[in-house]
N, C-alpha and C positions, 0 to 999 in steps of 0.2 A: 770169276768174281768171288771173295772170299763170303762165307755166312755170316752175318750179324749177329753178333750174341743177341739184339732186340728183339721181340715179338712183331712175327708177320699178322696181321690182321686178317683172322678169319670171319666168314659171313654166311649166312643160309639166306635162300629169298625162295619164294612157296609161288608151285605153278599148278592149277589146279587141271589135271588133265582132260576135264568137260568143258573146257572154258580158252577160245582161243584168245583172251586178252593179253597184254601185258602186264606182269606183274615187278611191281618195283622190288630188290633185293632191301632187305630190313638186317640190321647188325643185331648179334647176339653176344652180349656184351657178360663177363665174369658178374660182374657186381655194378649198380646203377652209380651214374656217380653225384656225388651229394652235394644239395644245389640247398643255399641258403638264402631266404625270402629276405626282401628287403624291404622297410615300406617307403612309399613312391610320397617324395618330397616335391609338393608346389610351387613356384616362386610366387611372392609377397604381391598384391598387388601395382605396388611401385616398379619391381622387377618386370612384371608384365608388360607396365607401359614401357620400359626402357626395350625389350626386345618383343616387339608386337608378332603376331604369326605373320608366316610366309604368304603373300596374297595368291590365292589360286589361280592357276593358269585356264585358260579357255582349253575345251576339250579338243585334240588329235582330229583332224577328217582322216577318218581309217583307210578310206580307197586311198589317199596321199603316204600313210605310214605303211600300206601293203606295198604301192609301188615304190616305194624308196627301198624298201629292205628286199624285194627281187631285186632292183638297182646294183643293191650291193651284193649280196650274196647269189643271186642266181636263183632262189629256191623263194618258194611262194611260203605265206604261211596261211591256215586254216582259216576259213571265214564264214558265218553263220546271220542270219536275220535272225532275229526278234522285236517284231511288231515291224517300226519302221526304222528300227536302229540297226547298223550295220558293224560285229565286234568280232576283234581277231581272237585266236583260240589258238593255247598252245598247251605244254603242260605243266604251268605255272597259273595256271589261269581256274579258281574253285567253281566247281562243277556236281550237279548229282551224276554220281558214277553208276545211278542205275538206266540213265541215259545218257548217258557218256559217248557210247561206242554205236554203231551201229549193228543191229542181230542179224545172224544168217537167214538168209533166205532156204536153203536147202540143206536140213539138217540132216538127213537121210543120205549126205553123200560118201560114198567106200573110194577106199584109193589100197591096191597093194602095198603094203612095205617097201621101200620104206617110205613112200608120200613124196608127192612133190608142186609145190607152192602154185607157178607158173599153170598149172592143170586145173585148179578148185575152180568152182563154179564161183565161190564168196572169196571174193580177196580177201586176206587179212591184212591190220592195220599195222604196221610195223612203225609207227612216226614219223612216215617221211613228209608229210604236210603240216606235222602238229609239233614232233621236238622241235625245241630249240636248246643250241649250245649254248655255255659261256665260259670255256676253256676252261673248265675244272680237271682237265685230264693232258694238259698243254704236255706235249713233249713222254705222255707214258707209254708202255710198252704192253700189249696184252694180250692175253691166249685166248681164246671162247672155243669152246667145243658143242658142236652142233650150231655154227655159225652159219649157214648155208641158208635157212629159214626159222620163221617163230619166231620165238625169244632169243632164241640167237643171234636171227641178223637185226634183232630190233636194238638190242644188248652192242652189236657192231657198228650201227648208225648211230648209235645214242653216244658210243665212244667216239667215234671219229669226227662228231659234231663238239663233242669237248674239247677234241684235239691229239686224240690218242691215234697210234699207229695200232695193228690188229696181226695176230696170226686166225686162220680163219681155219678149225679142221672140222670135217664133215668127210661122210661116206662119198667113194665114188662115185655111184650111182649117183648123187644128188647133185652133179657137176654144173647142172643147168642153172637149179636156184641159187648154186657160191656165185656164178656168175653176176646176177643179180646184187648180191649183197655185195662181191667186190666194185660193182658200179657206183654204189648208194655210199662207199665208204672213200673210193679215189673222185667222188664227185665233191667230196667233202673237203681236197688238198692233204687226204692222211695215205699211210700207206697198207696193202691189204695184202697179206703174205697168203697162197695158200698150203693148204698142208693137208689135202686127203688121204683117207685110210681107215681102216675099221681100229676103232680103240678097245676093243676086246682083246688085241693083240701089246702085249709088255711092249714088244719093239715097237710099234707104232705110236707108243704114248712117249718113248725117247726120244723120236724122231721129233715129234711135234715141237718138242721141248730144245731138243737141241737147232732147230731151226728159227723157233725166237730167241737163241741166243746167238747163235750166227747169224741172223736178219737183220737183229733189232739191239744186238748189243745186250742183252738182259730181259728179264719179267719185273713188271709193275704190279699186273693184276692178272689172275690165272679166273678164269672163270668156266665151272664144271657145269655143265648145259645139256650136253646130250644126253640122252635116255630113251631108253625100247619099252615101249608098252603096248601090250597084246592083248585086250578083254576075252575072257573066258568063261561064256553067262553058264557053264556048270562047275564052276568055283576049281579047286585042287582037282577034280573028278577029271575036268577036261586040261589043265598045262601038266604040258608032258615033259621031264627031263631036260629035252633042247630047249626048250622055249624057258625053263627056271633057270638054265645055264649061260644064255642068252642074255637075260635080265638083270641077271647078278654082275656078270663080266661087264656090261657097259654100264651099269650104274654104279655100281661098287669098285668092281676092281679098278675098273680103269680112272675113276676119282683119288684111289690111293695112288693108282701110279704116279698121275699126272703132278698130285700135291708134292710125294714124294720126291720126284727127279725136279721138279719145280724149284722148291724151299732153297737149297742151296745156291739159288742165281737168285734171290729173290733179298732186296737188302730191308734195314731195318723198316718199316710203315710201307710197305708193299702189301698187295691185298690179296687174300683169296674166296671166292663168291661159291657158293656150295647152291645148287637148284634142289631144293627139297618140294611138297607138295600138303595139298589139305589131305592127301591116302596117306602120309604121315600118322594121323594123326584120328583121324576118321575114315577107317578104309573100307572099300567095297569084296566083297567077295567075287567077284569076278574078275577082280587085281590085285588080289592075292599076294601074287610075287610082284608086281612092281610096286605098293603100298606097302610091302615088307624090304626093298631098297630104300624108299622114302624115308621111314623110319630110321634105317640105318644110320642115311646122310645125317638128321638130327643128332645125334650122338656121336658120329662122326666127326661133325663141327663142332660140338661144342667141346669134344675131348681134345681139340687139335689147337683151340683156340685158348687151352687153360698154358 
C-alpha cells in the first residue's frame, strides 16, 4: 500500500506507573484550532408555542434495560445502588474519579518480571463490565504493544468493542494473560492476531508489522504500549548498564521502530498512540531511567506529529 502525502495522526496518552488505572490517550495537537462564540438566539414567544418541548418520557426499569442488553449482546453491564435506586454504569456515565474504581487491597504485592495478570491477588479492571462500544472503530486495523494485560488489553477490549480487529504483541512469557485478552476481544465478534516476541529486537518489531499487514490487510492505528520499568530506591547508584539498556530499547527503540516500519502501510487519518507518563514530567529518582524514556516519548510525539 502506497504512503499518503497526508498527515498520519500522532497521539501521546500518560500512564502513571503507581497507579493501576486506566488512562484515556488525549491528542497533542500543533496549534488549537479556532472556534468562534456565537450568541445563542431564543425563538419569540409565538415560536415557542408553535414548537412546544418534547414531553418527557417515564423513566427506564433498569433491571428491564440490563436484561435486554445481555439479551442482545451477551455481556452484562455495571450495576450500582444508591439509596434505593438501582443505575447502570458505564464509561459514559460522570462520576467522582476519586471513587471511581475500586483500591487494592494488597499493596505490598511483588511479582518477578515480567508480571502476570491471572496471579495478583487484586484483579485489575480492564472494562470488561463497564465499556461500552459504538462502533467508532468499525472495520479498523490495529497494532497494541504490550496487549497481553493493563492498558493494553484494556486498549484491546476497548477496540474490539468499537469494532476494530487487533494484532496483540506481548512477551512470551506472558502467553497466559494474551490468552485472556484474545478471549475478551473474539468474544467481542473482532479478530485477535497474536504476535509474541521481545520488541528490543529490530526483527521483532518487523515482524509485528508485517503480520498486520498480511493479517489484516493494512494499520489504522499503531498503538506503543509496552514498557519495562524497574525501581531502583538508590537512584543512578543502583541501575546498572543492563537494566539502562533494557529500558531504553523497549521504550524508545522499539517505538521508533514500530512507527517507523508502520507509516508506510498506514494511509492518510490513520492514527498512532505514544503511552507517555506523569515521570515524563515529574520524575522520581528511583526511575531514573524509565522517567528519562517518558520524557523522550513526549518530544518524540510531538516531533513526529509536526
Amino acid at each position: 500500500m502506497a504512503q499518503s502525502d497526508e498527515p498520519v495522526r500522532v497521539l501521546t496518552g500518560s500512564a502513571d506507573p503507581r497507579s493501576h488505572k486506566k488512562i484515556i490517550p488525549t491528542q497533542i495537537t500543533k496549534s488549537p484550532p479556532t472556534v468562534t462564540a456565537r450568541p445563542m438566539v431564543l425563538p419569540s414567544s409565538m415560536e415557542w408555542m408553535k414548537h412546544p418541548p418534547r414531553q418527557t418520557l417515564p423513566p427506564l426499569n433498569p433491571a428491564t434495560v440490563l436484561t435486554s442488553h445481555r439479551a442482545l449482546t451477551g455481556r452484562r453491564l455495571s450495576r450500582e445502588w444508591r439509596g434505593t435506586e438501582q443505575t447502570m454504569r458505564d464509561q459514559t456515565d460522570q462520576t467522582d474519579p476519586t471513587e471511581q474504581y475500586d483500591q487494592p487491597e494488597h499493596t505490598d504485592e511483588q511479582q518477578p518480571h515480567p508480571g502476570l495478570t491471572h496471579t495478583m491477588q487484586d484483579q485489575p479492571d480492564h472494562g470488561e463490565d463497564s465499556y461500552r462500544g459504538s462502533s467508532r472503530l468499525t472495520g479498523k486495523r490495529a497494532v497494541i504493544t504490550g496487549a497481553d494485560s493493563g492498558i493494553g488489553r484494556a486498549v484491546a477490549l476497548a477496540f474490539a468493542r468499537e469494532g476494530a480487529d487487533v494484532v496483540l504483541s506481548y512477551l512470551e512469557a506472558e502467553e497466559v494473560d494474551a490468552d485472556a485478552t484474545v478471549s475478551l476481544v473474539e468474544a467481542e465478534g473482532r479478530r485477535a492476531i497474536r504476535c509474541p516476541g521481545d520488541i528490543r529486537s529490530e526483527e521483532t518489531c518487523q515482524k509485528i508489522i508485517d503480520t498486520a499487514v498480511e493479517q489484516l490487510g493494512g494499520i489504522d492505528v499503531l498503538v506503543n504500549n509496552a514498557a519495562y520499568q524497574m525501581a531502583q530506591m538508590g537512584g543512578i547508584a543502583d541501575i546498572t548498564t543492563e537494566q539502562f539498556d533494557q529500558v531504553m530499547k523497549t521504550n524508545l527503540y522499539a517505538m521508533f521502530w514500530l512507527c517507523k516500519k508502520a507509516i508506510p502501510h498506514m494511509e492518510a487519518g490513520a492514527t498512532i498512540i505514544n503511552t507517555s507518563s506523569v515521570q515524563a514530567v515529574n520524575p522520581s529518582p528511583e526511575l531514573l531511567d524509565y522517567a528519562t524514556t517518558k520524557a523522550g516519548i513526549h518530544n518524540f510525539t510531538k516531533a513526529l506529529a509536526q
